[in-house]
N, C-alpha and C positions, 0 to 999 in steps of 0.2 A: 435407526441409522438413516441417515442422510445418503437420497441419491448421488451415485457419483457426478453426476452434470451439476449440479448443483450445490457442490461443499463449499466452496468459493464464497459463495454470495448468498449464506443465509447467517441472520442476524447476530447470532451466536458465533459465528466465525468472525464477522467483522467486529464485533465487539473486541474479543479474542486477540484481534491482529493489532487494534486501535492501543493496545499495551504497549505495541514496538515506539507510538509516537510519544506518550505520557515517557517514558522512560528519555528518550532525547531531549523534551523539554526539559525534564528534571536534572540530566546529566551535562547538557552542552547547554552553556550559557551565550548569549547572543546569538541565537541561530538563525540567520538569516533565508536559509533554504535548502531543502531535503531532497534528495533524490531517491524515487522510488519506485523499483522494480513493476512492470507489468505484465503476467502472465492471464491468472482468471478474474483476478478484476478485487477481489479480497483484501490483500494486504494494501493498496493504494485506498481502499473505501475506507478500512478502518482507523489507518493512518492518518491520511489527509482529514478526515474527519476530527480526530483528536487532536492534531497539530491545527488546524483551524478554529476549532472552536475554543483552545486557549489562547494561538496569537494568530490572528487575521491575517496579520503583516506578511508571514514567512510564506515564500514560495515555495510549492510544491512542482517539483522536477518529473517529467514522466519518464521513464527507461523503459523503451521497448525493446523487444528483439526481431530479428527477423528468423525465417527457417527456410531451406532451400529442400524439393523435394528429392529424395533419391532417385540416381539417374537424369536428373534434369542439368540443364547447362548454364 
């Protein structure tokens, strides 16, 4: 098993996640740019990586979040 600090970002996961972008190429034709989620860093590595390495062209969108802490103003 995989430390938890690091599930995100080992190789086998980003392989793993890189399926989300193969299936958008295959599904959506003319894609011009994907917008994708940023939590632990995984699903944008494996994504962007599979969407890039078959079409260069398409922009990849970062989505971040923000978090406010409890009790703060």
């Amino acid at each position: 098993m995989l430390p938890n600090s690091f599930r995100y970002d080992h190789p086998n996961i980003i392989a793993g996640q890189g399926t989300i972008g193969l299936e958008m190429i295959e599904q959506v034709d003319n894609i011009d740019a994907v917008v994708i989620p940023v939590g632990g860093g995984g699903l944008i590595a494996g994504v962007a990586l599979a969407i890039k390495t078959l079409n260069p062209e398409i922009k990849i969108i970062v989505s971040g979040y923000t978090t406010q802490l409890v009790g703060s103003d």
